[in-house]
ROVEXTI-601235 format. One record per residue (C-alpha): residue number from 1; residue in one letter; x, y, z. Coordinates in nm, 3 decimals. Example, Ala and Ser with C-alpha at 12.3 -4.5 7.8 and 13.67 -1.06 7.14 Angstrom:
2
{1, 'a', {1.230, -0.450, 0.780}} {2, 's', {1.367, -0.106, 0.714}} 
end
This chain:
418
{1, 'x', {5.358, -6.894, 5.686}} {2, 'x', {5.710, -6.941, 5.548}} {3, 'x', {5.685, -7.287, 5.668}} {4, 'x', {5.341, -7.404, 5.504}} {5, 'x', {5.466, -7.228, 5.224}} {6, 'x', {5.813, -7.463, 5.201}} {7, 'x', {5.592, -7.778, 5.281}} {8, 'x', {5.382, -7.724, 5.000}} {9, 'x', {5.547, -7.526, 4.763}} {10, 'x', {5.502, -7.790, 4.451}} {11, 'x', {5.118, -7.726, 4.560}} {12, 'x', {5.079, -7.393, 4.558}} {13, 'x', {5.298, -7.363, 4.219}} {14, 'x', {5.089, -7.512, 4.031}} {15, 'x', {4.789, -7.379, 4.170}} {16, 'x', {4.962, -7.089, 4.080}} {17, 'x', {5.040, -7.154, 3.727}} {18, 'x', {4.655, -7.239, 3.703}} {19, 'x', {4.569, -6.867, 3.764}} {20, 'x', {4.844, -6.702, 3.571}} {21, 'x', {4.730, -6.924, 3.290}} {22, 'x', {4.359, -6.812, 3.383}} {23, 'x', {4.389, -6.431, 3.407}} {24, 'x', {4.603, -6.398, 3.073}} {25, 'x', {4.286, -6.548, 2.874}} {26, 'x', {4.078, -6.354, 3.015}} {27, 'x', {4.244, -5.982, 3.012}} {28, 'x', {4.380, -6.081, 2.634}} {29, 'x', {4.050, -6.161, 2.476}} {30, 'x', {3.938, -5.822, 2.596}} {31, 'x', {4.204, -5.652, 2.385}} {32, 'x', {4.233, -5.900, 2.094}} {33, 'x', {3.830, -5.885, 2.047}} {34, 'x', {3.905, -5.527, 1.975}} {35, 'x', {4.180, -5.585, 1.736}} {36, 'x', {3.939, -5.832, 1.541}} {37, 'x', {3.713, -5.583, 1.529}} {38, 'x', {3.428, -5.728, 1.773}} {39, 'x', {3.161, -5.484, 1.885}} {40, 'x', {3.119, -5.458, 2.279}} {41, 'x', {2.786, -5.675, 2.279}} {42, 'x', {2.999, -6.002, 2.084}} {43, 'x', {3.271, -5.977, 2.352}} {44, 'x', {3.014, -5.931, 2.664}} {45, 'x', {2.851, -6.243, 2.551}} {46, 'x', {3.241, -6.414, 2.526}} {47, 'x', {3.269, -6.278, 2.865}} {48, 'x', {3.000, -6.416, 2.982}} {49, 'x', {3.074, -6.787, 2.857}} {50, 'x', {3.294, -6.833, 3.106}} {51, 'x', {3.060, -6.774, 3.393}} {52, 'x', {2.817, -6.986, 3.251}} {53, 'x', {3.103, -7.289, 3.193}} {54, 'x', {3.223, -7.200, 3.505}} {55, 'x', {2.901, -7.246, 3.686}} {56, 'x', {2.796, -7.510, 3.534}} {57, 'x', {3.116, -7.717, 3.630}} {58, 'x', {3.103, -7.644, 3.964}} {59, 'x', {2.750, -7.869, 3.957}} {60, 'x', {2.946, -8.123, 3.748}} {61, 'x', {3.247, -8.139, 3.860}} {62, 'x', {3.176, -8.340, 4.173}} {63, 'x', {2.996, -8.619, 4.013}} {64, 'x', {3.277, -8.690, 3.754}} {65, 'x', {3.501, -8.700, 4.055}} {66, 'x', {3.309, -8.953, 4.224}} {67, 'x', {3.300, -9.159, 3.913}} {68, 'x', {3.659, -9.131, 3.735}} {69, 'x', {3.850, -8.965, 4.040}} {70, 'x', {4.078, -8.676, 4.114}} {71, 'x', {4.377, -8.758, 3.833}} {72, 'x', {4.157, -8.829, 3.527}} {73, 'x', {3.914, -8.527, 3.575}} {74, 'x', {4.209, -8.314, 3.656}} {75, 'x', {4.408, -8.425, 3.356}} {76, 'x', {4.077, -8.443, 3.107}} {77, 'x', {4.003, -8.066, 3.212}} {78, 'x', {4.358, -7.979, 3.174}} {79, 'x', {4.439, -8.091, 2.812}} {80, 'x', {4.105, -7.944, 2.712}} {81, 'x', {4.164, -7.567, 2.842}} {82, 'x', {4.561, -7.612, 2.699}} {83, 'x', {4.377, -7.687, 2.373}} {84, 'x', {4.127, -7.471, 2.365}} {85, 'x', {4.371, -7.166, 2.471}} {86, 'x', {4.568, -7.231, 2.129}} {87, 'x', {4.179, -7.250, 1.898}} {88, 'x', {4.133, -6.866, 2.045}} {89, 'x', {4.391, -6.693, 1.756}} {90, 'x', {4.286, -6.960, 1.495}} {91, 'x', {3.894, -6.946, 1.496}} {92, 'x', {3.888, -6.542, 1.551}} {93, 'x', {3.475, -6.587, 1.551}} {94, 'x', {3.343, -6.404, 1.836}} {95, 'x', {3.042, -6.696, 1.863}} {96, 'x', {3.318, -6.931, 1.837}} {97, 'x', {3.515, -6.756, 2.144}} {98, 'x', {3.184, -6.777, 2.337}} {99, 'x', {3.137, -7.132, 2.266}} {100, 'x', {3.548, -7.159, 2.366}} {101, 'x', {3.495, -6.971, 2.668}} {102, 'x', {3.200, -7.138, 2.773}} {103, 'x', {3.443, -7.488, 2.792}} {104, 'x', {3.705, -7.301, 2.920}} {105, 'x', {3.527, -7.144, 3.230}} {106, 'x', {3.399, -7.526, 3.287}} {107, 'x', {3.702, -7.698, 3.287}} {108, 'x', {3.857, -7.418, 3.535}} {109, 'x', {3.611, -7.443, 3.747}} {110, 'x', {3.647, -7.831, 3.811}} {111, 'x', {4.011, -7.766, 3.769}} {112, 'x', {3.976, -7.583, 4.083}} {113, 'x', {3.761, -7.812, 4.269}} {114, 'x', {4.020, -8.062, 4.217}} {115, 'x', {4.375, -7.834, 4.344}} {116, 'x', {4.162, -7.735, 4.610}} {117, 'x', {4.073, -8.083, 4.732}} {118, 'x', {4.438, -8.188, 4.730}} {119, 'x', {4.531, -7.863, 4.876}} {120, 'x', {4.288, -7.900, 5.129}} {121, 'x', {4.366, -8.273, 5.266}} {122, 'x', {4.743, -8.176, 5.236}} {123, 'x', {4.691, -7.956, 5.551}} {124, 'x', {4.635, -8.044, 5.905}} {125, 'x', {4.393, -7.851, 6.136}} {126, 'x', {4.662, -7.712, 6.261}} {127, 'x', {4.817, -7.564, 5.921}} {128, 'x', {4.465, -7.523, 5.766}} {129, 'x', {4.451, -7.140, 5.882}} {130, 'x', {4.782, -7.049, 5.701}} {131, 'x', {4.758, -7.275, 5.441}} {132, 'x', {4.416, -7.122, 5.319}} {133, 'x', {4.567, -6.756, 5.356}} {134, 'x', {4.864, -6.884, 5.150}} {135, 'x', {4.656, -6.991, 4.880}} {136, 'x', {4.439, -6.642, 4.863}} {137, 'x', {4.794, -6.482, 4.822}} {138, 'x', {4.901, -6.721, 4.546}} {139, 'x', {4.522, -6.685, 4.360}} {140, 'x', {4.568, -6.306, 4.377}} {141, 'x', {4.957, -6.281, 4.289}} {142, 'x', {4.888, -6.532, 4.019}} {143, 'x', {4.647, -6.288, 3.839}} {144, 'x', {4.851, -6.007, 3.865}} {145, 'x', {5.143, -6.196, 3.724}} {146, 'x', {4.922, -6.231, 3.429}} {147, 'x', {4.843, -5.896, 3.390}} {148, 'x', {5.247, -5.795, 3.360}} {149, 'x', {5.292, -6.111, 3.107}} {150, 'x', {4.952, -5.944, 2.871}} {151, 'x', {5.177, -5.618, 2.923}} {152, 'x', {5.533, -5.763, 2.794}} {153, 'x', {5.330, -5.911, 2.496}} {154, 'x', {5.184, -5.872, 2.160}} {155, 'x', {4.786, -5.917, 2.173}} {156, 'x', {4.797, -5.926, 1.808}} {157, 'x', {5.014, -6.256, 1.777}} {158, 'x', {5.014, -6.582, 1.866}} {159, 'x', {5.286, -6.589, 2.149}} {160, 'x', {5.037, -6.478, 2.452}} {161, 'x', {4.787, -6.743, 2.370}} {162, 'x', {5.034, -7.017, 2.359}} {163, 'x', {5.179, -6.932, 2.705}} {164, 'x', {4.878, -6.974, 2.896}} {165, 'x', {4.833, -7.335, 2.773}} {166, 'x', {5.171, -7.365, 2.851}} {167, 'x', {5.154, -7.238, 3.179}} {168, 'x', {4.829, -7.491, 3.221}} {169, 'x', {5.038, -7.777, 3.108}} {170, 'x', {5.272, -7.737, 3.302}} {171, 'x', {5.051, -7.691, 3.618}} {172, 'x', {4.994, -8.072, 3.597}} {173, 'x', {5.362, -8.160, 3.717}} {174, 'x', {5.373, -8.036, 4.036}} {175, 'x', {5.023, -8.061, 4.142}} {176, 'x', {5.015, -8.440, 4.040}} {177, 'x', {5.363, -8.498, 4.156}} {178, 'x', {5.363, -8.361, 4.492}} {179, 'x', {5.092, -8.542, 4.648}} {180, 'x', {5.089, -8.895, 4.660}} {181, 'x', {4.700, -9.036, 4.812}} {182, 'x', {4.371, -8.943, 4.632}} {183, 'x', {4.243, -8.730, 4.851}} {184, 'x', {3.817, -8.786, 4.968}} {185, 'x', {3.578, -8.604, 4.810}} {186, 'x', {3.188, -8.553, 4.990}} {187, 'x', {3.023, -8.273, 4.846}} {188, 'x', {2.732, -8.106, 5.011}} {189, 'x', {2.370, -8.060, 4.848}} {190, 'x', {2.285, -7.654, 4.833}} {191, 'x', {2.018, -7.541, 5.036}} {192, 'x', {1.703, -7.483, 4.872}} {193, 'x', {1.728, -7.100, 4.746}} {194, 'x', {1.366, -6.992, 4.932}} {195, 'x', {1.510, -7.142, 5.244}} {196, 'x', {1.851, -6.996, 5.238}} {197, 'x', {1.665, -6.648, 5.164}} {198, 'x', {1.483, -6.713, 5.414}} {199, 'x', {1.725, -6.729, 5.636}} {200, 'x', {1.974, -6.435, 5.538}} {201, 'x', {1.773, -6.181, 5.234}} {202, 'x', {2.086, -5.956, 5.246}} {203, 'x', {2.320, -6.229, 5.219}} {204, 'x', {2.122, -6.359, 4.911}} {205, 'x', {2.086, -6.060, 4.737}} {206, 'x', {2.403, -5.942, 4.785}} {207, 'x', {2.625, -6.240, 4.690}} {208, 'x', {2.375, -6.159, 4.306}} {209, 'x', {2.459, -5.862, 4.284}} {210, 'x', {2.822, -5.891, 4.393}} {211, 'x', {2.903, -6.169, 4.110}} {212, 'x', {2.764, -5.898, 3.879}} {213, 'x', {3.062, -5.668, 3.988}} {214, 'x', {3.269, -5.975, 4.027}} {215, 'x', {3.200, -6.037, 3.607}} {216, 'x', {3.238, -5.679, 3.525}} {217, 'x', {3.610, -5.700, 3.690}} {218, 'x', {3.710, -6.024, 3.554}} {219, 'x', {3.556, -6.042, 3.224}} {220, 'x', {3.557, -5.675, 3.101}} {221, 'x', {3.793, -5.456, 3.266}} {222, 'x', {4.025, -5.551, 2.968}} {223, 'x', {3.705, -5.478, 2.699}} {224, 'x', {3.655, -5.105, 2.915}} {225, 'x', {4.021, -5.107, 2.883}} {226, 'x', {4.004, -5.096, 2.495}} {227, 'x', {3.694, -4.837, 2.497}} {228, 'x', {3.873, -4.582, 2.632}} {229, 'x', {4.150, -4.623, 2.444}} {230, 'x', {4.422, -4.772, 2.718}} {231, 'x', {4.734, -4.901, 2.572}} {232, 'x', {4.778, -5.268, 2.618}} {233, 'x', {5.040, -5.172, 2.936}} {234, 'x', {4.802, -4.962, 3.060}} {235, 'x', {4.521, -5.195, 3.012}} {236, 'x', {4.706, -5.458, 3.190}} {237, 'x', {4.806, -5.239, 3.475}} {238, 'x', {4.467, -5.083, 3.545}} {239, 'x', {4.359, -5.452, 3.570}} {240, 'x', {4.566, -5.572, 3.846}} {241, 'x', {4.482, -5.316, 4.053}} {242, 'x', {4.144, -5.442, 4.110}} {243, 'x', {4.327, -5.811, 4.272}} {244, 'x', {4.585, -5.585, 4.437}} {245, 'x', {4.321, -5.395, 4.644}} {246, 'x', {4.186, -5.709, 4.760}} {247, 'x', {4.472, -5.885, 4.896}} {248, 'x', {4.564, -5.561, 5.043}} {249, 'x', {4.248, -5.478, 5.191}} {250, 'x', {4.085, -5.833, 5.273}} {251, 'x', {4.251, -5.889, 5.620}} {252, 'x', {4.153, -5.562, 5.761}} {253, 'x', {3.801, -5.562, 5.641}} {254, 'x', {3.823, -5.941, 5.804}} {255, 'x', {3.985, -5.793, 6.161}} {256, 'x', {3.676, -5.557, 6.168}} {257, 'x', {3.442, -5.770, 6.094}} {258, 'x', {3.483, -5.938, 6.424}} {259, 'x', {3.452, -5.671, 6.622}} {260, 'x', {3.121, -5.502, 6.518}} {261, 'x', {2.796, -5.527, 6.328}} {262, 'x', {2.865, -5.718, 5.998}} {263, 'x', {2.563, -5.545, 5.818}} {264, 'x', {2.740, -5.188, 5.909}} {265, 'x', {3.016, -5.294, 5.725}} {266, 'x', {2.899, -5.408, 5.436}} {267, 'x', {2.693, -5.133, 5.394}} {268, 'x', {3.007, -4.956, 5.440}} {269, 'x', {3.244, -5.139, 5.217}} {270, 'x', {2.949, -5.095, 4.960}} {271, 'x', {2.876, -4.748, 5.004}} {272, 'x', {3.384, -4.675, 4.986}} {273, 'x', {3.305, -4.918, 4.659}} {274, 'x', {3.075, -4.722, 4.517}} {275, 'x', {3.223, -4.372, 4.579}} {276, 'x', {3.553, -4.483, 4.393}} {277, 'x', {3.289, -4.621, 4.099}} {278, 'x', {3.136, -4.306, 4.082}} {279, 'x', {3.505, -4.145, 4.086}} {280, 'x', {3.600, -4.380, 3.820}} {281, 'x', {3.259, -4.272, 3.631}} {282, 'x', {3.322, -3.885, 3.632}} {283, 'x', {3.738, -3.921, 3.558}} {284, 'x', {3.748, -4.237, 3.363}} {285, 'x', {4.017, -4.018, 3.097}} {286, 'x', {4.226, -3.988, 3.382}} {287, 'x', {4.482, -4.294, 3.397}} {288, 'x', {4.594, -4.218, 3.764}} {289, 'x', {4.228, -4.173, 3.907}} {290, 'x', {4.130, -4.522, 3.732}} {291, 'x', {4.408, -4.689, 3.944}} {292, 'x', {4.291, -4.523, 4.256}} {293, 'x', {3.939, -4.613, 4.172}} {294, 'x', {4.030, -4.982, 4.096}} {295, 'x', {4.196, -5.055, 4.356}} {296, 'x', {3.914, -4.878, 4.578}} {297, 'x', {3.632, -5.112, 4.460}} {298, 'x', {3.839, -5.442, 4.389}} {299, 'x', {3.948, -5.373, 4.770}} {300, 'x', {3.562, -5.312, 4.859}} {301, 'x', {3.400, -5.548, 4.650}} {302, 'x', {3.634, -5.857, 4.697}} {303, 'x', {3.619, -5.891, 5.114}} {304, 'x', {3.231, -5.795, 5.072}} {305, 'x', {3.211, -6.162, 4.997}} {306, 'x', {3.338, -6.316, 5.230}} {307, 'x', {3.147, -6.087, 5.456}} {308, 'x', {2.784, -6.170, 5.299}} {309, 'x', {2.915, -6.572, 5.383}} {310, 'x', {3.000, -6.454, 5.724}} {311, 'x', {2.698, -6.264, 5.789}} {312, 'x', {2.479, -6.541, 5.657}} {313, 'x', {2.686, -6.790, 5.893}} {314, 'x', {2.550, -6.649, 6.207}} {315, 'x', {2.200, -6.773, 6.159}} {316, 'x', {2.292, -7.099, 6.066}} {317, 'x', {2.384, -7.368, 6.266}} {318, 'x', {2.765, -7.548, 6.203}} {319, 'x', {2.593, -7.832, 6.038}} {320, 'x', {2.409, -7.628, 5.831}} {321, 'x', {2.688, -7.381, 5.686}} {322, 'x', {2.866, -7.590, 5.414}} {323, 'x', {2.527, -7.646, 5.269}} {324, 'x', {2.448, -7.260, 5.279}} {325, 'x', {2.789, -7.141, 5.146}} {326, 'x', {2.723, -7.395, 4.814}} {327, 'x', {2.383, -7.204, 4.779}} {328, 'x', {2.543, -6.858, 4.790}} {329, 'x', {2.800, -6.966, 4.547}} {330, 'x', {2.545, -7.059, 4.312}} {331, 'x', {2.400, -6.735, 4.359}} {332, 'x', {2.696, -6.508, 4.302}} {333, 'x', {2.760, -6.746, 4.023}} {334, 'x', {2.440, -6.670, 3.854}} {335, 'x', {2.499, -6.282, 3.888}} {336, 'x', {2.831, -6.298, 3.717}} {337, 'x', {2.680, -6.470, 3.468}} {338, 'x', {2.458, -6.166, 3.369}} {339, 'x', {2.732, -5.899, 3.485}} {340, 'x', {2.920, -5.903, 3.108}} {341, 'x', {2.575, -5.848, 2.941}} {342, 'x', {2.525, -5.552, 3.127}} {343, 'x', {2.829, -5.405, 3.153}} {344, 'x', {2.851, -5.470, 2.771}} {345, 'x', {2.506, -5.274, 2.697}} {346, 'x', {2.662, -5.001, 2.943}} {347, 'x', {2.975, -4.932, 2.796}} {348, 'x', {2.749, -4.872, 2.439}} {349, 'x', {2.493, -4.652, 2.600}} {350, 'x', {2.747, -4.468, 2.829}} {351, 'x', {3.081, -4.527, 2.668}} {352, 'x', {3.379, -4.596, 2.907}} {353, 'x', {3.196, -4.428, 3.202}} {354, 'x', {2.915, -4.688, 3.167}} {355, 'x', {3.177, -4.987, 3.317}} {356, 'x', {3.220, -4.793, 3.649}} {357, 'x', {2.828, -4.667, 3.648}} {358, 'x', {2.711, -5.065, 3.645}} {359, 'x', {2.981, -5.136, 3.909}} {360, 'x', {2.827, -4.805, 4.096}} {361, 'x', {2.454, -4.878, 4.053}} {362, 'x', {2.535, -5.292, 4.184}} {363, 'x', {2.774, -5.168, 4.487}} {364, 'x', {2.506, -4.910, 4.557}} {365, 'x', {2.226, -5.087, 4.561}} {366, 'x', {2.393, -5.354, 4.797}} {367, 'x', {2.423, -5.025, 5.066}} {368, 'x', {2.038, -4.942, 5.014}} {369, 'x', {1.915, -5.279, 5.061}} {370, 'x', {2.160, -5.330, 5.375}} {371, 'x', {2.016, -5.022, 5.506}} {372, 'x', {1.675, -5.176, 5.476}} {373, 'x', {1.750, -5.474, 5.592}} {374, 'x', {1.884, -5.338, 5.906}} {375, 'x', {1.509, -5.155, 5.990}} {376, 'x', {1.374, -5.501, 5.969}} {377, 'x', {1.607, -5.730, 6.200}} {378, 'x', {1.804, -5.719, 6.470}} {379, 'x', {2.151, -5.790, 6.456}} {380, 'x', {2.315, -6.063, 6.635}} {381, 'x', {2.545, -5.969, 6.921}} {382, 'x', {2.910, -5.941, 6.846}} {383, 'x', {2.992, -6.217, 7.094}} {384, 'x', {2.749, -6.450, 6.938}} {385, 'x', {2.863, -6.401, 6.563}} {386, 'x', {3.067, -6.712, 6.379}} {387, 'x', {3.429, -6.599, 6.302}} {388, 'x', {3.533, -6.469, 5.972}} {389, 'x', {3.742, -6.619, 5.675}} {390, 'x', {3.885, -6.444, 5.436}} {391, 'x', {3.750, -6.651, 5.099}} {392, 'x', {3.810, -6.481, 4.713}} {393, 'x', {3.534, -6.494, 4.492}} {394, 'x', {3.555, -6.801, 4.271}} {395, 'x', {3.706, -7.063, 4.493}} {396, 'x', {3.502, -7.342, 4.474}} {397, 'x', {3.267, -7.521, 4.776}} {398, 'x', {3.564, -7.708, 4.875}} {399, 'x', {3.812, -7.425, 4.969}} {400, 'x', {3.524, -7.188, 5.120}} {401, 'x', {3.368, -7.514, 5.339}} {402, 'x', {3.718, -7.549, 5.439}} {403, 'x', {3.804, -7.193, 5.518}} {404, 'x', {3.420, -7.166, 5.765}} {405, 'x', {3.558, -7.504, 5.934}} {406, 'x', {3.862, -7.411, 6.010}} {407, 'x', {3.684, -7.061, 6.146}} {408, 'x', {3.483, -7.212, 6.406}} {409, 'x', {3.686, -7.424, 6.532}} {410, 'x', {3.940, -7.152, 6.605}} {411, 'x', {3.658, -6.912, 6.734}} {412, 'x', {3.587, -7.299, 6.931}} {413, 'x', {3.963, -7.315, 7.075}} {414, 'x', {3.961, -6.916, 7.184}} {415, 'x', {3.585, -6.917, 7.373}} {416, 'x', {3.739, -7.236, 7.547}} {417, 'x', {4.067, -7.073, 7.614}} {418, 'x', {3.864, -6.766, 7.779}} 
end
């Protein structure tokens, strides 16, 4: 590892300065949104702008690649999120901040397709596996680095809005520095949703309702944060703990994974989720038990989707699992889209509580309709399942069709070797 990590340090830097850049936006709107006195609906719609951007670049993304190539798009999206992270303090309009975030979640989201393509052609088959598990430690160490930044900070100011365009900025020198050849770009057409359902209903409805509790972490952690009255340190704090249980908590969900019935676990990972919702429901006053609880469910919720790809994977045929996995991120996509809105209506009916009881009622209903699912197919054998790859939620189609390739042809190399 310490060797990919040397090779492609410039890389993974700036990749890394992307999501620092990244999470401070979006864990300091939640508290300044409060300061400007914005009601929870205004900043669950801001929330929800960048999902909606987001998604949306992911479908455009590709096509301005093909036409412009890798440098302009990533140097057009660049200077447009450094700009528009500096408008945030000066237009303090919460229809304005939607509009901001909307262009903002767009521009990250082709951002991403781009560092990932690089990333991805600067490994070999033989690096790919570490490489990819390097990058899932720099996406989730990047966000929590943001989190201690929001902490050392005044939300109030202008200071925390400039260093996240900064950080952007500055993201360019490495990243466009470091590697010297364009690298190739083929994107994949989705499967048609009826057929992908079709072929997995769990993994479908799942990946929806997991970029619901996906949103809810992301986008309003920070505004729950406010409602029930956090400091800005604590705020920040509680926040990382959601990435922190994920990287922590990824690999061994992964290890099992491989060894037994995929649907058992994800009801299971759903079922530990929702317990530490519900615990985060009944003690949300309780700054100690929120931790706990975050860490619980981003450690639940985060591996679950990789899982629902995995799980979906061994039905498909190789050929057919890049086009699957850009279906199922269009999916989860569309979930987080709507997770802000709800969680937003939830935190006014239910006050703080109401953030952990949408999280609860998504996680839960995940376990039920596993369950379900389970009286009306058979599982595959263990021996006949694809191998699993540890993918966080909102990589793009490049890193996750990279991560399932890589997969089988390791699970390839070790049936040969037997």
């Amino acid at each position: 590892m310490l060797k990919i990590i040397l090779s492609l340090w410039a890389l993974l830097l700036g990749i890394g300065l992307l999501m620092v850049g990244n999470g401070v936006q979006g864990t300091l709107l939640g508290v300044r949104g409060d300061i400007e006195g914005f009601s929870t609906f205004q900043m669950s719609v801001v929330m929800a702008g960048y999902f909606a951007g987001f998604l949306g670049g992911s479908r455009a993304a590709p096509d301005m690649i093909r036409r412009v190539g890798h440098v302009r798009v990533f140097a057009a999206l660049g200077s447009l999120v450094s700009a528009a992270l500096i408008l945030f303090p000066a237009i303090t309009d919460p229809w304005a901040w939607t509009m901001l975030r909307v262009l903002v979640g767009f521009c990250f989201s082709g951002l991403y397709v781009t560092a990932e393509s690089w990333l991805n052609n600067a490994s070999s088959n033989e690096t790919r596996g570490q490489t990819l598990s390097a990058y899932m430690i720099v996406q989730m160490l990047g966000i929590v680095a943001a989190q201690a930044l929001v902490g050392l900070g005044d939300p109030g100011g202008w200071i925390l809005f400039i260093v996240p365009s900064v950080l952007v900025s500055v993201a360019f020198t490495p990243i466009l520095l470091s590697i010297s050849p364009t690298p190739p770009y083929d994107s994949t057409k989705p499967l048609p949703l009826t057929a992908l359902y079709r072929v997995s209903p769990l993994g479908c409805v799942g990946m929806f309702l997991l970029g619901g509790v996906f949103a809810a972490q992301f986008g309003m952690s920070a505004v729950f944060g406010t409602v029930a009255g956090l400091s800005v340190a604590h705020i920040s704090i509680f926040v990382s703990t959601f990435f922190i249980g994920a990287l922590a908590l990824q690999y061994p969900l992964g290890w099992l994974s491989d060894r037994m019935d995929r649907r058992v676990l994800i009801i299971g990972a759903a079922g530990l989720g929702a317990l530490a919702a519900l615990l985060g429901a009944m003690f949300s006053g309780n700054f100690a038990v929120l931790l706990v609880s975050g860490f619980l469910v981003g450690g639940m919720s985060n591996p679950l989707y990789s899982l629902l790809l995995a799980y979906t994977n061994d039905f498909l045929d190789l050929e057919d699992m890049a086009a699957a996995s850009g279906g199922l991120i269009f999916i989860n996509g569309l979930g987080a889209i709507a997770g802000p809105l709800i969680t937003g209506w939830m935190l006014d009916m239910f006050g703080p509580s109401g953030f952990f009881l949408f999280i609860l009622a998504l996680l839960g209903a995940i376990m039920a309709y596993g369950v379900w699912r389970m009286t009306q197919r058979a599982a595959p054998a263990v021996d006949d399942t694809g191998a699993y790859a540890p993918v966080a939620q909102g990589s793009s189609a490049v890193i996750v069709d990279a991560a399932w390739e890589y997969a089988a042809d390791a699970a390839a190399e070790e049936e040969e070797g037997d």
